[in-house]
N, C-alpha and C positions, 0 to 999 in steps of 0.2 A: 696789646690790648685785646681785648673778648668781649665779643658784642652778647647780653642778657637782654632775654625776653621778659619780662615782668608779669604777673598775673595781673588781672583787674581786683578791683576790691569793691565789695558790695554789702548791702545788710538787707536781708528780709524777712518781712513781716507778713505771717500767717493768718488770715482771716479765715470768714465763716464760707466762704466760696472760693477763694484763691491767694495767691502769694502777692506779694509788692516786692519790687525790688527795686534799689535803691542805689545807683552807680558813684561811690566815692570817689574812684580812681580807676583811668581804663589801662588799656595794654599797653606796656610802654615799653620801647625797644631805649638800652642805654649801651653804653661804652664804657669800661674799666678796667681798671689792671686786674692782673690774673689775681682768680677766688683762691681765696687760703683754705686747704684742708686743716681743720684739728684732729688728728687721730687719738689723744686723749679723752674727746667726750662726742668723738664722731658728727662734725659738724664743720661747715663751710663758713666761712666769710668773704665778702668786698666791700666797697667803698661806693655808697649811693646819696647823693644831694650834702658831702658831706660828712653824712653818719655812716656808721657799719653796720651793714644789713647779715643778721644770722640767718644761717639753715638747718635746719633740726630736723630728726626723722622723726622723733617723739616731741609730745609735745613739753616745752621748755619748762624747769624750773624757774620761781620766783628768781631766787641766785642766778641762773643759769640765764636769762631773759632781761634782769634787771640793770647789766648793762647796753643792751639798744631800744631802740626807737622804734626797729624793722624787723622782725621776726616772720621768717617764711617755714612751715611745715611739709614735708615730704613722705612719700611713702617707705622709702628705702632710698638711706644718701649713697648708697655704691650705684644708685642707678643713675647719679650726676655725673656725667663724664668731662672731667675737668680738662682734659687733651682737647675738646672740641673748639676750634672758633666760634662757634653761637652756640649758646645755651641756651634752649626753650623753656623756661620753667613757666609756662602758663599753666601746666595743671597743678600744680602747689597752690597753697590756700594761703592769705595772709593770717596769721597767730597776733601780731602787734602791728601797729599801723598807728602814725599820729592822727590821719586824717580819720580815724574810726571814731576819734574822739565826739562826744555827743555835741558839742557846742558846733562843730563843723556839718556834721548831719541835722541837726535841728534845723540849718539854713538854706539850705538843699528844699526848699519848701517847692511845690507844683507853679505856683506864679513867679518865683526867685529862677527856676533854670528857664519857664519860658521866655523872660524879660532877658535872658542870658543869648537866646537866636537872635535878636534883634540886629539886621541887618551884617549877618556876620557870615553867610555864606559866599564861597568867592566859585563865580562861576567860570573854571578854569575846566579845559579841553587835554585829553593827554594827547591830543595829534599837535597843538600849539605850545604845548611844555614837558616837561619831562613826566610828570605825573598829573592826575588831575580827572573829572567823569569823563568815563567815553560817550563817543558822537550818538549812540541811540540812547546813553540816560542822559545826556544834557539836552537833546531836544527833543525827550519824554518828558523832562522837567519844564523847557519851557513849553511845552503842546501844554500842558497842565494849567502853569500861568495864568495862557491866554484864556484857555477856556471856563476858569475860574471868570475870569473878566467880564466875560458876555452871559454866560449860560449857567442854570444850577439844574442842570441835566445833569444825570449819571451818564461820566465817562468812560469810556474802554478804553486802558492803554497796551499796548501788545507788544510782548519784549521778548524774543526766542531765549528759551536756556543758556544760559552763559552770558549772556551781554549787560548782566544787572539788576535786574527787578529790585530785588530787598534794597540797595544801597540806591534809588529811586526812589522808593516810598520813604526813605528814612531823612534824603535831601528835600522833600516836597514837606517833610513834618517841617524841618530846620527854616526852608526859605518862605514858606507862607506863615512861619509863626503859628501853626496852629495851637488852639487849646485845649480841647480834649479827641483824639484821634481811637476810634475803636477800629480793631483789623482782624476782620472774618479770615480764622485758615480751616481746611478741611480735615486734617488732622491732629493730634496732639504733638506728633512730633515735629511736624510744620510751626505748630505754637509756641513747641517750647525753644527751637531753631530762631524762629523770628524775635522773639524776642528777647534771646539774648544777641541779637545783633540790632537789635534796636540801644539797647544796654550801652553797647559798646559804639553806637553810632556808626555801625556798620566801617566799610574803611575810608570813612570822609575825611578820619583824622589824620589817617596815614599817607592819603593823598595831597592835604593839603586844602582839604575845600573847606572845614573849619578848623580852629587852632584850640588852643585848648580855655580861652575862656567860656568855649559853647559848653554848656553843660549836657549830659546824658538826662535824656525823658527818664521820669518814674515810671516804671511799665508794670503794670497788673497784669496777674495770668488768671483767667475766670476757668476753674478746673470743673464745680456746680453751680448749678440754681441756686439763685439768692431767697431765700426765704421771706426776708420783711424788706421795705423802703427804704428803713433805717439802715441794713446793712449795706444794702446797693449806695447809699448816699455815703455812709461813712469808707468805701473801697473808690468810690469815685476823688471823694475830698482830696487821696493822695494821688492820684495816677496823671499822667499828661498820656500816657499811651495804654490802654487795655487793649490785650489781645486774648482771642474767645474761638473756639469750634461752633460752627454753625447744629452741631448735635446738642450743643448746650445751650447754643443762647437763641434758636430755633422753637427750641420747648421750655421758655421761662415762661411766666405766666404774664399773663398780657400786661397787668399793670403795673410789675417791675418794668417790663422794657417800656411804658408807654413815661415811666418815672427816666430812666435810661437814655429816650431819644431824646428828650428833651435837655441831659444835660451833655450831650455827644455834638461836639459841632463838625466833625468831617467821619467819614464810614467809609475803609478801604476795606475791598474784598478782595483777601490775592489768592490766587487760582480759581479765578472764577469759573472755569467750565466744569469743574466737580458739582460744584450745587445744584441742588436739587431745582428745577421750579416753582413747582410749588410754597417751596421754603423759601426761596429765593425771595419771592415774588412779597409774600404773607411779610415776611422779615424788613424787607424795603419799604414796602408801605407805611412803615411805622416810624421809619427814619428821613420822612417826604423834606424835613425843614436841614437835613444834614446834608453838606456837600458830598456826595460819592463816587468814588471810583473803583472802578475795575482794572483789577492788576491779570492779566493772562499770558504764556508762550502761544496759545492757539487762540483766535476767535471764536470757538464755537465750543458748545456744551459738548460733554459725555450724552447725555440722552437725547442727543440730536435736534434739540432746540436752541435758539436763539438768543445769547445774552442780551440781555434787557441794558439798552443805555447806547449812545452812538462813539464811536470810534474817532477819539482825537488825536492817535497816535498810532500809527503800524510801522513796525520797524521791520523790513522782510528778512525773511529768512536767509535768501540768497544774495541779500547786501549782508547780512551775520556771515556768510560764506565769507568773501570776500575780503572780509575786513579782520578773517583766520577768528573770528569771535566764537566758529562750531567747525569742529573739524570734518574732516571726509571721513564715509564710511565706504566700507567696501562689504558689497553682498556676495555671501558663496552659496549661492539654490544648491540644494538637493532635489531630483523629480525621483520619485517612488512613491508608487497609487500602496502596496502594504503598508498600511500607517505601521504595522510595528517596526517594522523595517525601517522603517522613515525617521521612528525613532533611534535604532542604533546609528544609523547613517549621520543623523544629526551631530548626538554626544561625539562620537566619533571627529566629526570635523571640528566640533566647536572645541574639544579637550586638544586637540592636535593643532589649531590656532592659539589656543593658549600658551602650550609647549613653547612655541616659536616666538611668542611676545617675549615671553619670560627670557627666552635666550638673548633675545635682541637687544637687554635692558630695560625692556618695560614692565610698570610697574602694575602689570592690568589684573583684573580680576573679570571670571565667566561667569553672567547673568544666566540661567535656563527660567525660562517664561512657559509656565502652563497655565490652563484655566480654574484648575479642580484639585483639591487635597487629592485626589485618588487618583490623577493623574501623575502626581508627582511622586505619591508610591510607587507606581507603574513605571516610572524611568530613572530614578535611583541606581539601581540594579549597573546600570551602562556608565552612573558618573563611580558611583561607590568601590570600582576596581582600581580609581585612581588614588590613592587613599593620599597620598603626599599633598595632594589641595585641599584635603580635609573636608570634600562635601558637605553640605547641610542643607534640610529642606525647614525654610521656615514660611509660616504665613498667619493670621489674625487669631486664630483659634488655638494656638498655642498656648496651655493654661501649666501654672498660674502668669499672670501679666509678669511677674520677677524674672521668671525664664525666658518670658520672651524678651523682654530688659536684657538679660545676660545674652542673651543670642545674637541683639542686636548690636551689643558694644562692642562682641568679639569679631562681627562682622565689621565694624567700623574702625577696629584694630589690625583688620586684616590679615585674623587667623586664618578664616578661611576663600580660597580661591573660588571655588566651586561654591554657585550659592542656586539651591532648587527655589524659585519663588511665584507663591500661588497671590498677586495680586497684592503686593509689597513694594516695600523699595523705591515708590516714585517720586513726586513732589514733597520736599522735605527734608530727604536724604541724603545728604552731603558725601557723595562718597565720586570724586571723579573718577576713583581706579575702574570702575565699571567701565570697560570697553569691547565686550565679547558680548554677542546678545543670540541665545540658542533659542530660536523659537520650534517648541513643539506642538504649542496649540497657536496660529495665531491670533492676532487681534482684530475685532469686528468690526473695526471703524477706520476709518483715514485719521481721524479726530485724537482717535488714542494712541495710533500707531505714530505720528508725528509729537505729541505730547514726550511720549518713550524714547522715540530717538532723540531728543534733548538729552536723558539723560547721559548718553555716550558720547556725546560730541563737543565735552566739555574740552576746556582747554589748560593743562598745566603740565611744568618740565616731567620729564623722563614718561612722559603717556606718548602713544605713536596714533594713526587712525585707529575707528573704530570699526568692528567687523560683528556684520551681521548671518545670522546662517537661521534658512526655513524649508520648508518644502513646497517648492514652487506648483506641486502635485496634489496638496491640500484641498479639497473640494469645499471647505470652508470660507477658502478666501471671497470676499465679499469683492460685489462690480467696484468699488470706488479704489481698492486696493490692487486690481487685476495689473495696470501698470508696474506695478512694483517686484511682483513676484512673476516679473517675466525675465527669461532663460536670463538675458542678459542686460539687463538693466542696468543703468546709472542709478542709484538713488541719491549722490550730489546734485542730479540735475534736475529729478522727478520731485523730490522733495520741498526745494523750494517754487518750483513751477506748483504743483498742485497744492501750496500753502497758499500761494498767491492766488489764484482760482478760486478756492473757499474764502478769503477775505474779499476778494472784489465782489464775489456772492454778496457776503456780510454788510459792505458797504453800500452797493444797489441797493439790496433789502429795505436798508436804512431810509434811505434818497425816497424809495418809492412811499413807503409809511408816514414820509413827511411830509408828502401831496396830502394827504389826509388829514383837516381841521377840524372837523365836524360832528366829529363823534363823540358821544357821552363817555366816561371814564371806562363805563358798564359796557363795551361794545370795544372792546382794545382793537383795530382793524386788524392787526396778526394771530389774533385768535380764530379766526373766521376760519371753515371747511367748508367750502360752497362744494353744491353737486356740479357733476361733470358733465351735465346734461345741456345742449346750446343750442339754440336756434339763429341762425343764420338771415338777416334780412340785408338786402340790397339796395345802397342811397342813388338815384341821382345826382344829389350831391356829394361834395366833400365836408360839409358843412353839418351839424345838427346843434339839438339846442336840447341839452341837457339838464338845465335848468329849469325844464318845464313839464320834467317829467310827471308831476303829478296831474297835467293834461290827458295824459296815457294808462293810467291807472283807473279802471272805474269803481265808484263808489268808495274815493280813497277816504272820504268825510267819516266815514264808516269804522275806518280803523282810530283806537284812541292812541296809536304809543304809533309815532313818524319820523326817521332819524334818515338821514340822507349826506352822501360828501359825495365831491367831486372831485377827482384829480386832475388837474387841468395838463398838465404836463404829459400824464401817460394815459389820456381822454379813458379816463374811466369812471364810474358814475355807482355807486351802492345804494341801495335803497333797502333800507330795513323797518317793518310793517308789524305791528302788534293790536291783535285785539281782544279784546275780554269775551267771555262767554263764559255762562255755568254748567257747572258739571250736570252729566245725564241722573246722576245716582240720590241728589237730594235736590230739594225745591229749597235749599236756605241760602238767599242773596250773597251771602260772606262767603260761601265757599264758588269760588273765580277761580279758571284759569285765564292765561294768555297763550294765542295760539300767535306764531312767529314766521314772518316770512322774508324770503331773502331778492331782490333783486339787483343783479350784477350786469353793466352792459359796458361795453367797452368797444369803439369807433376807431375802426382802423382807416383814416382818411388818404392814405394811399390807394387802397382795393374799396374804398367807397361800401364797406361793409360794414354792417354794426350788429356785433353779437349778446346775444342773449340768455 
């Protein structure tokens, strides 16, 4: 018997802003006697549900096709290797298919597969069976649940690299029944990843957690701007799942999306710490009636701001250790203050760890991390004498987008070992051979540098740990990273220690902003820079009365705009004051400013102090 992998089969439709896609039939692993070569017209057979399934390099004659049912196409049939016990033909196309038939696709309608979830997901553990979700996506799915239960707050759910994410968000569409599901990613290759694993229902099927009466979402990919309502309405009619780049649907025009949110009933955004703020913020507002969530490996932005929404789910890092979910790395410092030197020293060790993977049976490939296209001109020179991994420097400005297409496939074919990369390669990228990480510029943040090491500490056969190489001598390295690129660092231990540090940040953050009730929408309390400026008074008692602050204030009658909260829990007290006045430069009534003042005091009833 020879186990065949089966392609999916799909049909999609081209519109004015992006594709639908339409899942007939997903991947299907079978069992059968050995495939018949025909070397008279170059072509395979076996035996599937039954019928004889053809294989053809070309595409089939009428004659040639007219006796089956199953017609798969290839690119070149000497590239089937009939010796093997498993045959992948996932990348073959279906040519003939019963199920392509229109009367089977016409019923495949958006309300026909959602009524198909209907209580059909089986919430099964692989530590209690043999297959089934692991322990941080099954109680990210039920943290979800609940919180749907109580709250239509935007949640953050936080799933380190490798423990799950996608086949989370894909279980959470299945088990809440949703209806229309849109999914913020920040790139297009993230876009088009997600959504064929959406397609494919991720591996719920393969596990066990739905069977095959659930049907696959219609997933729309949103590539442009929608022009008129009409077509936004008519791309929505088919979809149960669009997926969209916050570059695109960031900059539609307000009254497609304001048509949009209203027919969107849940709004994930996965990787959330890529977005912007301001996008973020402008984008969310508009989706106020959609339940949201935030899919992230890190709690916290790239630009050092604050994901907007509270945290229902943190799965840590150093329980993903544990549970072999991220493997160990190992750091090799280089110290050398001559940055060029610092750069042969690097290439050097990192091509010389490579060497040693490869011997050992691993099937690894060398990441080099710079900041700058002209840096990665500048160190070339050091990978480029190895010619046998076949160096390549790729990064965003590679024109035309075709080449850069072709650059990426052969990357993900694993031409090449050696890969120069200016700000590439992250979220999205499907490639676990990445396990060498050369850093010659490093990275500026704790935020990006724990994001990145995700990527390498993925887990599957014939991959060993992951090895990191920098210059511990870098006068770059920022204070939050200084632990890291010291002599001799663990970064198994520092890693999830100071992941956990930034979320307990993230979650106090939260805790405190929730003492605050008071404020108009106009007055977000975390927006607030108060001056640094205090004055120190001395109580008597432990005791004050907060409450009465506008006793303390004179001529507060004076001001017209008066907004005040109290935190009772972390005794602290805001008072924010506005008053009209007109400008020096004209005598006409309509032209007002408001002049804005801030008062912040906050009682430390142990030292009997209250600051000002």
């Amino acid at each position: 018997m020879v186990t065949i992998v089966l392609p999916s089969l799909y049909t999609a439709i081209k519109l004015e802003a992006g594709k639908i896609f339409k899942t007939l039939s997903r991947i299907e692993t079978i069992q059968v006697e050995l495939p018949i070569f025909h070397p008279e017209n170059q072509t395979i057979t076996f035996k599937y549900k039954g019928d004889n399934v053809l294989i053809t390099a070309k595409k089939a004659s009428g004659t040639l096709a007219s006796g089956f049912r199953y017609v798969l196409k290839c690119s070149d049939i000497s590239e089937i290797d009939l010796s093997l016990s498993v045959l992948d033909l996932r990348k073959l196309v279906w040519q003939k298919h019963p199920l392509s038939e229109d009367i089977y696709s016409r019923k495949l309608t958006r309300d026909y597969i959602k009524q198909s979830w209907k209580e059909v997901i089986k919430y099964k553990s692989d530590k209690t069976s043999e297959q089934g979700l692991r322990t941080p996506q099954l109680g990210a799915l039920y943290a979800i649940q609940s919180h749907w239960t109580v709250s239509d707050e935007a949640g953050i759910v936080v799933l380190p690299t490798g423990t799950g994410k996608t086949d989370t968000m894909i279980a959470t569409l299945i088990a809440s029944e949703i209806d229309t599901l849109l999914v913020i990613v920040p790139t297009d290759a993230l876009r088009n990843q997600l959504a064929r694993n959406f397609c494919a229902l991720g591996v719920l099927p393969t596990v066990g957690i739905v069977g095959e009466e659930c049907e696959s979402p219609i997933v729309g990919i949103i590539e442009h701007k929608f022009k008129t309502k009409e077509s936004l309405n008519e791309f929505l009619d088919h979809c149960n799942v669009i997926v969209a780049t916050m570059s695109v649907m960031g900059y539609q025009d307000s009254n497609i999306n304001l048509v949009l949110s209203k027919r969107i009933s849940h709004l994930f955004i996965d990787e959330a710490h890529h977005t912007p703020a301001e996008t973020w913020s402008k984008f969310r507002m508009q989706f106020e009636n959609s339940k949201t969530l935030l899919f992230t490996a890190t709690p916290f932005r790239n630009d050092g701001k604050r994901l907007d929404g509270k945290i229902i789910f943190n799965f840590p890092l150093k329980k993903a250790q544990e549970m072999d979910y991220f493997r160990p790395i190992i750091f090799k410092p280089i110290r050398e203050y001559d940055l060029r030197e610092a750069d042969r020293l690097i290439a050097e060790a990192a091509v010389d760890q490579l060497a040693k993977d490869l011997a050992a049976g691993y099937d690894h490939i060398l990441m080099v991390r710079v900041n700058k296209i002209n840096r990665a001109n500048e160190i070339y020179p050091y990978y480029e004498a190895h010619a046998a991994y076949r160096p390549v420097i790729i990064h965003s400005q590679i024109k035309p987008a075709s080449t850069l297409k072709e650059m990426i496939n052969s990357i993900i074919s694993k031409q090449h070992r050696i890969i120069i990369c200016v700000d590439m390669l992250g979220e999205g990228f499907d490639l676990p051979e990445l396990k060498i990480a050369a850093f010659h510029d490093t990275k500026k943040s704790l935020t990006i540098t724990l994001q990145l090491a995700g990527r390498f500490t993925r887990v599957k056969p014939n991959l060993g740990p992951a090895t990191f190489i920098a210059n511990i001598a870098d006068p770059e390295v920022t204070e939050d990273l200084e632990d890291l690129y010291y002599q001799d660092s663990d970064w198994n231990s520092l890693l999830p220690d100071l992941s956990y540090k930034m979320s307990l940040d993230q979650e106090d953050f939260r805790k405190f902003l929730e003492g605050f009730k008071g404020f108009p929408d106009k007055f977000p309390i975390q927006s607030i820079r108060n001056p640094l400026s205090t004055i120190i008074f001395e109580s008597p008692s432990d005791k004050w009365s907060p409450l009465k602050y506008k006793e303390g204030i004179k001529s507060i009658d004076s001001f017209q705009y008066k907004y005040a909260d109290y935190n009772k829990e972390m005794e602290l007290l805001v008072v924010i004051l506005g008053k009209r006045s007109t400008v020096k430069w004209a005598k006409v009534q309509d032209f007002e400013s408001v002049d804005w003042s801030i008062i912040i005091c906050y009682f430390d009833k142990a030292t009997k102090l209250l600051y000002l």
